[in-house]
C-alpha positions as CSV (number, residue, x, y, z in Angstrom):
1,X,-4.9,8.3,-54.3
2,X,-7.0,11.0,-53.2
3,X,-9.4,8.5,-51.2
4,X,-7.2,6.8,-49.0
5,X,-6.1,9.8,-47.0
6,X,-9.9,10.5,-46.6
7,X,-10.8,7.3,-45.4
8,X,-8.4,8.0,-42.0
9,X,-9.9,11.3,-41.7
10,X,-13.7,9.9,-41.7
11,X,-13.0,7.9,-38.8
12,X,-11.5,10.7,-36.9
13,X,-14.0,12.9,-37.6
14,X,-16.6,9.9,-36.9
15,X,-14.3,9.2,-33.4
16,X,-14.6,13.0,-32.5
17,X,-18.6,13.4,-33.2
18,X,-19.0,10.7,-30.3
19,X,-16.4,11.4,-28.1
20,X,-17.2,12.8,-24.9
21,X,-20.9,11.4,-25.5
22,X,-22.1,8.6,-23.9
23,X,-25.5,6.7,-23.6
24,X,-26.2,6.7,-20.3
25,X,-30.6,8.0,-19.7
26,X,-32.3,8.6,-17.1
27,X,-35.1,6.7,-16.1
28,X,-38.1,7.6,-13.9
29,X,-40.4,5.2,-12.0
30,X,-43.8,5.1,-13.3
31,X,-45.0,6.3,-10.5
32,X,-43.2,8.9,-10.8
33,X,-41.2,7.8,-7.0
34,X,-37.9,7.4,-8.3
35,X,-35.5,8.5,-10.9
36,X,-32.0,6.6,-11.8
37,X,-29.4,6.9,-14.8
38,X,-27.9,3.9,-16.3
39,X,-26.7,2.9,-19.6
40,X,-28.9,2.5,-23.0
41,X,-32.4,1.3,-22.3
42,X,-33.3,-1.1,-19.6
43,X,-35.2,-4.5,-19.8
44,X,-37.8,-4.1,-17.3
45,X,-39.7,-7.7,-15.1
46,X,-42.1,-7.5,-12.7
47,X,-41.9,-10.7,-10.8
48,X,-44.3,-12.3,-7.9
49,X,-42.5,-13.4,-4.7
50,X,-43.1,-14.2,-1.8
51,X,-41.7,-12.5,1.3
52,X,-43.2,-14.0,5.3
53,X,-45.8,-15.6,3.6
54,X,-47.0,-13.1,1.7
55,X,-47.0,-12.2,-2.0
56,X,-45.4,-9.1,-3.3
57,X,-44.5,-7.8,-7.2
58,X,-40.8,-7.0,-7.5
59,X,-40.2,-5.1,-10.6
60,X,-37.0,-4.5,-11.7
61,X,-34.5,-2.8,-14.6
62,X,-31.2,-4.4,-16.1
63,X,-29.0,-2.1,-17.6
64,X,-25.7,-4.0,-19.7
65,X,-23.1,-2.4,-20.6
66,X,-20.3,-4.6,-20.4
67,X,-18.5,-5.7,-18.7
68,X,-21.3,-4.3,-15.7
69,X,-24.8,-4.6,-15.1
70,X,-27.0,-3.1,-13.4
71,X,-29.7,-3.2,-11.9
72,X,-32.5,-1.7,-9.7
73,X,-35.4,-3.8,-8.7
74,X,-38.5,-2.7,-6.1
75,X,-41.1,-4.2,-4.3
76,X,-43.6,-2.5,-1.7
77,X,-43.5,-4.9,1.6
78,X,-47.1,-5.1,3.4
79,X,-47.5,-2.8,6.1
80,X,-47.5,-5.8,9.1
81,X,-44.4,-7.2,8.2
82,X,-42.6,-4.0,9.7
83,X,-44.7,-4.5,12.8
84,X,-42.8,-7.8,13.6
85,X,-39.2,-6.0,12.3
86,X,-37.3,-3.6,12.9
87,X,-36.0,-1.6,10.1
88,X,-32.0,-3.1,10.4
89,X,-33.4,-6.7,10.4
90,X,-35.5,-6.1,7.3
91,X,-32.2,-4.5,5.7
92,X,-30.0,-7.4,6.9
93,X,-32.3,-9.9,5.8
94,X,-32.8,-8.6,2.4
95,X,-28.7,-8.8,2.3
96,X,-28.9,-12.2,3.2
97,X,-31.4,-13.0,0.3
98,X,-29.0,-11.2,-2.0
99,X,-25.9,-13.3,-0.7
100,X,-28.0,-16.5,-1.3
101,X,-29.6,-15.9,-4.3
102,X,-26.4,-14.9,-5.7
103,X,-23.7,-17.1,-4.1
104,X,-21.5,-14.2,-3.5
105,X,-19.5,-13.9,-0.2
106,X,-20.1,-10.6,1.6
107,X,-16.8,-8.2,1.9
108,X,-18.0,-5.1,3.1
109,X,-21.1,-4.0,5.6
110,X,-22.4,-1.1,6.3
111,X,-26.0,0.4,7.5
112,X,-26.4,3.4,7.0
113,X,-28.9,6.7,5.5
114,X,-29.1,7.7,2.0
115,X,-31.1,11.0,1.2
116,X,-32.2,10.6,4.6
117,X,-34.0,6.9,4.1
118,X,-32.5,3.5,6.1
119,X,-30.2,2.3,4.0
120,X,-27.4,-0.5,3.3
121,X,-24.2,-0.6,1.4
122,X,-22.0,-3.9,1.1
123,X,-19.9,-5.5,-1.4
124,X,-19.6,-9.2,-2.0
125,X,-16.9,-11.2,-4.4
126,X,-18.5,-14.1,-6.4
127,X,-17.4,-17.6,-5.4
128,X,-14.8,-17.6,-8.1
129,X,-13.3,-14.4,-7.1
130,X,-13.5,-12.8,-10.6
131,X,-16.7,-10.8,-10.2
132,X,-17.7,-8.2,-7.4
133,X,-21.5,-7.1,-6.5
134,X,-21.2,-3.5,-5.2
135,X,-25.2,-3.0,-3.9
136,X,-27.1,0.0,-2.0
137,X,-30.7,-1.1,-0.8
138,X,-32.8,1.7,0.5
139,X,-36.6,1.5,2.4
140,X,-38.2,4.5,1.6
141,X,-41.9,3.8,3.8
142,X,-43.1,-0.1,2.9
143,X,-40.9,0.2,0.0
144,X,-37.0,-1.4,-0.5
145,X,-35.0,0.0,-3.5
146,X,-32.6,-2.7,-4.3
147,X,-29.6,-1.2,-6.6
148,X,-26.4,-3.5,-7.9
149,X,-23.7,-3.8,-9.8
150,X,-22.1,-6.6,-11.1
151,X,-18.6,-6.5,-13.1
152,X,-15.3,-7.6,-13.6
153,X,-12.6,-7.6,-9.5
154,X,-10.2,-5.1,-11.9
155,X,-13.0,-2.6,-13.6
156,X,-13.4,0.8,-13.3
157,X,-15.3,1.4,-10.8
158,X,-16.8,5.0,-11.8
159,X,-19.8,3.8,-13.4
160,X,-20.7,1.6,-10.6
161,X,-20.3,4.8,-8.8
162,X,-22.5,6.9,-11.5
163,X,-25.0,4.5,-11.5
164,X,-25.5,4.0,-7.4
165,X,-25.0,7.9,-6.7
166,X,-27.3,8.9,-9.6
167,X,-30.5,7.3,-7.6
168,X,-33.0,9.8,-6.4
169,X,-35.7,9.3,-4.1
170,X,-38.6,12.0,-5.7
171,X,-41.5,10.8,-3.5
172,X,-42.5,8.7,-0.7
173,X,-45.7,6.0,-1.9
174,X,-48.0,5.1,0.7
């Protein structure tokens, strides 16, 4: 009889250890540009494309922790396709690539600066309605930081706060 009541009391104790924790690491570029936090460990792909003609290497993280994911992806744009664009348009169009690749209907547009970098914030629903991408991309130099979140219309939305705010800029590559 003396085991049962313990039983209860190793799961509290067990519920109490964790509480208040939570896995969320920080990650640092390996260049040492950037820095995020995000849940667990991320996969990490590096990825040709092709942007104007030219090839580039996108390399990005997925974080899961559902019901979100996120992710931050990067690629460094060569230096003459800002020469034929202005900042905006290479902002807008990386939106549009976003909207496309993803289906999602765009919501809310914004331009704007984050730690003093060109920067856009928007928000797009998923054709079904269920899911919402909440995304910041940032140019820092020849460089576009690409951060979204994915997850449920009627989640919390603190993480995807966490995980957007938590992005720091720690060096400009040339």
């Amino acid at each position: 009889m003396l085991r049962i009541p313990m039983i209860p009391g190793v799961f509290l104790w067990a519920a109490l250890s964790t509480w208040g924790q939570d896995n969320w690491q920080v990650l640092e570029g390996p260049d040492k540009s950037f820095r995020v936090t995000g849940p667990g460990k991320p996969t990490y792909e590096k990825m040709p494309h092709r942007v104007a003609g030219k090839e580039i290497v996108v390399h990005s993280y997925l974080f899961i922790e559902i019901p979100y994911a996120f992710l931050l992806g990067y690629g460094d744009y060569p230096a003459d396709y800002f020469a034929k664009r202005k900042v905006e348009d290479v902002l807008k169009l990386d939106q549009q690539r976003f909207l496309k690749n993803t289906g999602a209907k765009l919501v809310i547009d914004k331009l704007t600066r984050y730690q003093g970098k060109p920067a856009a914030e928007f928000v797009a629903h998923s054709e079904d309605n269920q899911s919402v991408y909440q995304v910041r991309m940032v140019l820092v130099g020849q460089r576009l930081y690409v951060l979204a979140v994915s997850f449920p219309v009627n989640a919390d939305t603190k993480p995807v706060v966490r995980f957007l705010d938590s992005f720091q800029i720690l060096e400009e590559k040339k």
